[in-house]
N, C-alpha and C positions, 0 to 999 in steps of 0.2 A: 416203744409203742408207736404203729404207725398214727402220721399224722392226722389221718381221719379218723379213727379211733377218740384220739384226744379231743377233736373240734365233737363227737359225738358224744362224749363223755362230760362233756363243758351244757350240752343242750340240753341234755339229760336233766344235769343236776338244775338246772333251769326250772322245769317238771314243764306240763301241762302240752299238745300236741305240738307236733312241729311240721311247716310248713318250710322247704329249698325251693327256692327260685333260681331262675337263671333266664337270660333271654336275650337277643338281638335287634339289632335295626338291619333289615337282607337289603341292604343299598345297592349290593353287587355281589360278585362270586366272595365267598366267605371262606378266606385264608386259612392257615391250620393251623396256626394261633390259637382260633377263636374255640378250637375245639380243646381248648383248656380249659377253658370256664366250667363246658358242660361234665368233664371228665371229673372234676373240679369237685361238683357240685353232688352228682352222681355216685362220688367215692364217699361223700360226706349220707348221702341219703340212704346207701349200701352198707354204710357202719352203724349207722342207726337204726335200721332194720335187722340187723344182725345180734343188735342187743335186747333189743324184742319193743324198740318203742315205736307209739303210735306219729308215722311223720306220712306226708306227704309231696310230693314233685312237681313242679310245674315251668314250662318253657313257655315266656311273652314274648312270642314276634311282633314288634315293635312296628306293623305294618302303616300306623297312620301317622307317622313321621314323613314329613316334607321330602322330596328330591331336593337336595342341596345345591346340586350342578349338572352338565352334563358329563358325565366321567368319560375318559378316554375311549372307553369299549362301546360307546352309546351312540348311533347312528344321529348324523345334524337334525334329526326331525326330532327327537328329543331336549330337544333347546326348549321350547315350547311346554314342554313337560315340567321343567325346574319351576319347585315349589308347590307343587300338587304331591297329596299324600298319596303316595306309594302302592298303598291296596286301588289305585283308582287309576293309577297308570297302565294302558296294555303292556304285555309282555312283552319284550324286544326280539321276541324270536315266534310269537304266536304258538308257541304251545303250552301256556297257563292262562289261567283267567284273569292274573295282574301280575304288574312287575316283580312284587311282592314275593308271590305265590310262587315265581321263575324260578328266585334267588334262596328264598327258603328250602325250598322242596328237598334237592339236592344234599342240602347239609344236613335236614332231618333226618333224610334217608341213611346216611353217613353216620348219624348218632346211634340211630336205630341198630345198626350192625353192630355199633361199640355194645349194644343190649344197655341202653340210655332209651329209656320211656317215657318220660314225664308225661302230664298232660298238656296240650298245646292249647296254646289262649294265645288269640289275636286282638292287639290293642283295639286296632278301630271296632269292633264288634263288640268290644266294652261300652266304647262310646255308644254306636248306635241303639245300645241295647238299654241307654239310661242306667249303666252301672256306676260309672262315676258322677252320676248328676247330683249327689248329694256333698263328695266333695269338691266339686267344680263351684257349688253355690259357696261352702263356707270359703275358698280360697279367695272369691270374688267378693265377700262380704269383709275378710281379713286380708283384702289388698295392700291394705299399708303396713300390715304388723310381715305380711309376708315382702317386701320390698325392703324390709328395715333389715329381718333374718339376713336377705339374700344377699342384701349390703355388706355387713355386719360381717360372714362370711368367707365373701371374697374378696372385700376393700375395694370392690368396686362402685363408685357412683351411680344410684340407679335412677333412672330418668323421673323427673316429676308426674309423669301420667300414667304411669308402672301399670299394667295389667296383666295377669298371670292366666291368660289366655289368648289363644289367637283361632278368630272366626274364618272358617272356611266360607268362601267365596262362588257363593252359586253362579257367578257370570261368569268367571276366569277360572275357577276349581283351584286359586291359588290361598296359601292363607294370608290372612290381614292380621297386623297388631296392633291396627288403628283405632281402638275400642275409644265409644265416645263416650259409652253409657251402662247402666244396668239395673234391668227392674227384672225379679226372678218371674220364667225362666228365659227372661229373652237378653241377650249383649247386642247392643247398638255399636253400629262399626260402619265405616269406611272404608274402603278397597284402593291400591293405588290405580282399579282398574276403571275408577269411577262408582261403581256398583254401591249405592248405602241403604244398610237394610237392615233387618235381626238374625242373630243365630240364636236357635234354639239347643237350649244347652242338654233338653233329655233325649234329643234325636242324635246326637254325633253330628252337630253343625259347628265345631270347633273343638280347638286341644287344649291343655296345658302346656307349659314348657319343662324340658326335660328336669331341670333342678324342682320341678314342683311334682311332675307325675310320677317321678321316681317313688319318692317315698309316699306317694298317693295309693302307690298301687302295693305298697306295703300296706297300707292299713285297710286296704280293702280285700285283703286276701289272707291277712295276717299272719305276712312272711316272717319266719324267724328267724332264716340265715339266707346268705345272699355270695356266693363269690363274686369276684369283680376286678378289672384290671385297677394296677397303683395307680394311674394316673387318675382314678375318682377317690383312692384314697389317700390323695397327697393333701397337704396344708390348705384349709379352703375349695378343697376339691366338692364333686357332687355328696359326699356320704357326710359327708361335715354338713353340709347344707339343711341332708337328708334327716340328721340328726336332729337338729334344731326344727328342721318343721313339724317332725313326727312328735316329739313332746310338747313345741307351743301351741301348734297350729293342729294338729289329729287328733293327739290325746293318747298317743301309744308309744310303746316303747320302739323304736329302730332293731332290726333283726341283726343278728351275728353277724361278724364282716369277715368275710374271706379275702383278702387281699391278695392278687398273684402279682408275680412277675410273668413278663411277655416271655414267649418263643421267638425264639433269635436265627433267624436264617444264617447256616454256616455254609462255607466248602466252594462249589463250582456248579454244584446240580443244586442251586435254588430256584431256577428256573426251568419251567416247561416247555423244553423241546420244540415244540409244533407250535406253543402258541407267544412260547416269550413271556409269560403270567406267573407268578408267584403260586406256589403250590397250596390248592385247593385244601378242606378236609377231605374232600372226595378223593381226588388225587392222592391224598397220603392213605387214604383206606385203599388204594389200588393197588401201590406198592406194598404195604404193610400189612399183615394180617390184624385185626383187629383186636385182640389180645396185647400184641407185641406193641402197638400204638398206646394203650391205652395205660400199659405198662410202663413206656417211657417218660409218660407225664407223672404219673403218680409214683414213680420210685423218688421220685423229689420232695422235697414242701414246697406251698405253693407260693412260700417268698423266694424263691432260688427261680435265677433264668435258667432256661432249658435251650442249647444250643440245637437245631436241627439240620440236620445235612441229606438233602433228600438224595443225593450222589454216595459216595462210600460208605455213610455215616449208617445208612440203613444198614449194612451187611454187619456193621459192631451192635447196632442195635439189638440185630434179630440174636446176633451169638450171647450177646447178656441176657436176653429175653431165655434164651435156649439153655443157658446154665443155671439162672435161679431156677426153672424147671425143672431141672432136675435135681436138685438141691431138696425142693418141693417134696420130691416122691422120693429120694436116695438117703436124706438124710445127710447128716455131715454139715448144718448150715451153721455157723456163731454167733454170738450175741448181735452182732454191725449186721448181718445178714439177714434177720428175723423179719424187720421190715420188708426187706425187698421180698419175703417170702408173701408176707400179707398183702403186699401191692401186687404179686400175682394172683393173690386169692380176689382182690377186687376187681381187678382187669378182666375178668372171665364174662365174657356177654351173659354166660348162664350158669350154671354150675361147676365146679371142678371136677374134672375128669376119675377115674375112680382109679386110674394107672397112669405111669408116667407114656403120655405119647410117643408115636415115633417121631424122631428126631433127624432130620434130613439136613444136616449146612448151610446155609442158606446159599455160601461160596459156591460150595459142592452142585447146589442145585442151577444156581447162574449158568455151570458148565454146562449140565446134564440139556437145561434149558433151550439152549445152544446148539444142540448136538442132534436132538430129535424132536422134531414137530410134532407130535402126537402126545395125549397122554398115556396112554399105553406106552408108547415107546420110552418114553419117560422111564415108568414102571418099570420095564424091563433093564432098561440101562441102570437104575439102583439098584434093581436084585442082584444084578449082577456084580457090580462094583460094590454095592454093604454090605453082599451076602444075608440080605432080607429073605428068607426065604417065601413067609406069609405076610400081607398085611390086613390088618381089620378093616371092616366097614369105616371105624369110626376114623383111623386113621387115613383111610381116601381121603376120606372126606378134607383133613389137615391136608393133607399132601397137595391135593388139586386146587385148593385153596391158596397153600404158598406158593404155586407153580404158576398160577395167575398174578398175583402179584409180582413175583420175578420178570414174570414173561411185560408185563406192564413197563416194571423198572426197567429192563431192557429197553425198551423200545423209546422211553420216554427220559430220564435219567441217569441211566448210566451213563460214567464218563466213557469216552473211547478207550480208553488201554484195557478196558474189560469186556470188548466187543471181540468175537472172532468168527470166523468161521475155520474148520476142518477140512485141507484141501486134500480133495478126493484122489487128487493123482501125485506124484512125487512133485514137491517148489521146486524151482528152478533156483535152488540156492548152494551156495558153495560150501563143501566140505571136505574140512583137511584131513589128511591122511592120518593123522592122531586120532581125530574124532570118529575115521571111520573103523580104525582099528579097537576102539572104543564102545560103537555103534554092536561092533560084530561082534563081542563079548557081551556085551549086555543082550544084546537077542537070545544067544544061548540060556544066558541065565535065568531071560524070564518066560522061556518055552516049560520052565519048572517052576517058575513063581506062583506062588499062590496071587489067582487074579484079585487083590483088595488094594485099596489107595496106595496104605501102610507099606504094603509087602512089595509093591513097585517103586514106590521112593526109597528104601531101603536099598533095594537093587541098584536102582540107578547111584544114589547117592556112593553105595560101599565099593559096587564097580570101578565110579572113579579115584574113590583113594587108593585099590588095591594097584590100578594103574599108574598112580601119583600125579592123579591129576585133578583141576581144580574142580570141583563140582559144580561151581558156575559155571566154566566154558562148557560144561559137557551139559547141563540145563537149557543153555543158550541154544548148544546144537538142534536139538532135541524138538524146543521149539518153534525153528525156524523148518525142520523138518516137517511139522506135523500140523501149522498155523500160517508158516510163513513169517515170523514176528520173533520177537527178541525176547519176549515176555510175552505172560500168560497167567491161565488157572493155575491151582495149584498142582506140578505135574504128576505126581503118582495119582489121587484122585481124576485128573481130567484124563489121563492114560486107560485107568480101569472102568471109565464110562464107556470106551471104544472096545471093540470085540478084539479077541487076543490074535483072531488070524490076521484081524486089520493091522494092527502095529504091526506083527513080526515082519508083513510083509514088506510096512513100508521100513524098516529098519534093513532089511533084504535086499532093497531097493538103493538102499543110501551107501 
């Protein structure tokens, strides 16, 4: 049974509604990691819906969270900014209405594709909304039972004047933890900017700290399951914490713990191209179709790391993604297998398709990519080379779809040995007279070859044995003929994307 199943089948027997959470702090461009949580979360909320129970969704942007620093990508005039919460900071590029807004948007969008909806709840507007003002007062009333927890927890010493909130700073817009006082609804506070005044705790004139509004916002929403990275469910970590306040300090039970393991950048292409930055969720929905992404996390559980290689690694992704597919619709899956059928059933932004889609290589396509700048011409170069005669609406639609993300990877990760171009006129490269005697045998042969990938690798390959000769050298040749390069696509397919007068000529030619 896939592992969302079972995490929905544990809530179930629970009874009564269920509420998945998931949510971030957008402090910057947000990695493709982070798009585990919501995939996460989403596979867990898709199986429970599938079983016919009452559950609901919800995404916290974490927007009234402090600027920590100024991070490397952040112009020197943002110096000034660290420590003002985040919904209040301008945008660094001037087209959102706060820093916030910048750094979110993008990755929503991103989810949105994966067909991931939750509903979107932004922290501070809790605050300013007096959502939390009822647990803001009891945390501030059980300051010491919650210092004792937090102690207790992580073994660490908590300072004698503990206060489990920090008052925003109307003169500096920074936060203060210099709490002097409290008579409901106001905190008496100090600023290190000089400024002593009141926040008013029902307007959003200060926070909680994360080990408190975690599970605050549990019991105000009455989340019942949560995924989250290990490092808040490690020994003493945040959900240990979360634990204990939620039954001393709330009065409820703590939600289901999803615990994952991280995505682990592998290979050579971890890095973006142009800008030198670790790849985006955006970025990975560019190269990847969103299916095949979303497939790759959930064919796991979510305590197993996930190695990612946004270089090679996608072209095996996409061919596993391509074979449980067909598995899907063909039939022939085994017991080990059944899961990765169900993980493609939860990967679908929308529905499952009602037939097995067309199926293009992803390799295959790299070439094609390569070869014709249009999509049309595209088209035309795999009719010809798959012997596609028709394709559907619906399959356009896939097709143009993965030809954008190719054309992306291209541009942006692929390594160099899979870059080429097709020189229009004979290289200027040397051939021995084996090869050419070899060249002019295989031209005959495939002025009768049926034009498909298969039917020219076989040629070329069978030609050189019948010659006794090594199939490498005469691949090599072949190559260098038709690229310039020593290696290549793979050559019967990248042969039968080019028109057959084109080769014979240049083989005429050689």
């Amino acid at each position: 049974m896939h592992w969302a199943d079972v995490i929905a089948n544990t809530l179930i027997e629970r009874g009564g509604k269920h509420l998945i959470s998931t949510g971030i702090t957008p402090s910057g461009s947000i990695h493709v990691g982070s798009l585990r949580e919501s995939i996460t979360a989403n596979a867990v909320y898709k199986a429970l819906k599938d079983k016919g129970a009452d559950v609901d969704f919800i995404y916290l942007v974490d927007s009234y969270d402090p600027l920590r620093k100024r991070y490397p990508f952040l112009p020197e005039c943002f110096e000034k900014e660290v420590g003002k919460p985040i919904c209040y900071i301008p945008c660094p590029d001037g087209c959102h209405a706060s820093y916030a807004e910048h750094y979110i948007t993008p990755f929503l969008n991103a989810i949105g594709e994966l067909g991931i909806k939750p509903r979107i709840i932004w922290t501070h507007k809790l605050y300013e909304e007096g959502k939390f003002t009822e647990i803001v007062d009891l945390v501030l009333r059980e300051r010491t039972k919650v210092a004792s927890i937090l102690g207790e927890v992580t073994g660490r010493k908590m300072p004698e004047n503990f206060w489990p909130f920090s008052a925003e700073c109307p003169q500096c817009g920074m936060f203060s933890d210099k709490i002097t006082g409290y008579d409901f609804p106001y905190v008496h506070f100090k600023c290190h900017c000089g400024y002593e005044g009141d926040a008013d705790i029902r307007k959003g004139e200060g926070k909680m700290p994360w080990r408190v509004e975690w599970p605050a916002k549990w019991k105000l929403f009455g989340v019942t399951c949560e995924p989250f990275g290990k490092d808040h469910a490690a020994a003493g970590g945040s959900y240990d914490s979360g634990v204990r306040l939620c039954r001393e300090i709330y009065g409820v039970e703590p939600p289901y713990p999803v615990p994952y393991e991280f995505i682990q950048f592998k290979g050579k292409g971890q890095m973006h191209k142009s800008t030198g930055n670790v790849v985006t969720g955006t970025d990975a929905l560019l190269i990847t179709p969103a299916p095949v992404l979303a497939f790759s996390v959930l064919r796991y559980n979510p305590e197993r790391h996930i190695d990612y290689d946004p270089g090679m690694g996608i072209l095996d992704i996409v061919d596993e993604f391509d074979k449980v597919e067909a598995l899907y619709f063909n039939g022939g899956a085994d017991d080990k297998e059944k899961d990765l059928l169900r993980a493609y059933e939860i990967a679908q932004p929308s529905a499952v398709r009602s037939r097995l889609p067309l199926q293009v290589p992803y390799r295959h396509l790299v070439s094609v990519a390569q070869i014709s700048d249009s999509f049309d011409g595209v088209v035309k170069v795999l009719q010809r080379s798959m012997s596609i005669p028709e394709i559907s609406g619906e399959d356009m639609e896939v097709l143009e779809q993965r030809l954008g993300c190719v054309r992306h990877w291209l541009n942006a990760f692929a390594p160099e040995e899979v870059l080429y171009t097709v020189s229009q006129e004979r290289p200027d490269v040397e051939i021995t007279e084996e090869e050419r005697a070899y060249i002019s045998v295989l031209r005959e042969r495939l002025t009768e070859t049926e034009w498909t990938g298969d039917k020219i690798h076989d040629a070329i390959y069978n030609t050189a044995k019948e010659r006794g000769m090594q199939p490498k050298v005469c691949f090599l040749a072949l190559y260098r003929l038709f690229i310039a390069r020593r290696s290549g696509p793979r050559l019967g397919f990248f042969l039968s994307t080019l028109d057959r007068d084109f080769v014979l000529k240049r083989l005429s030619e050689a």
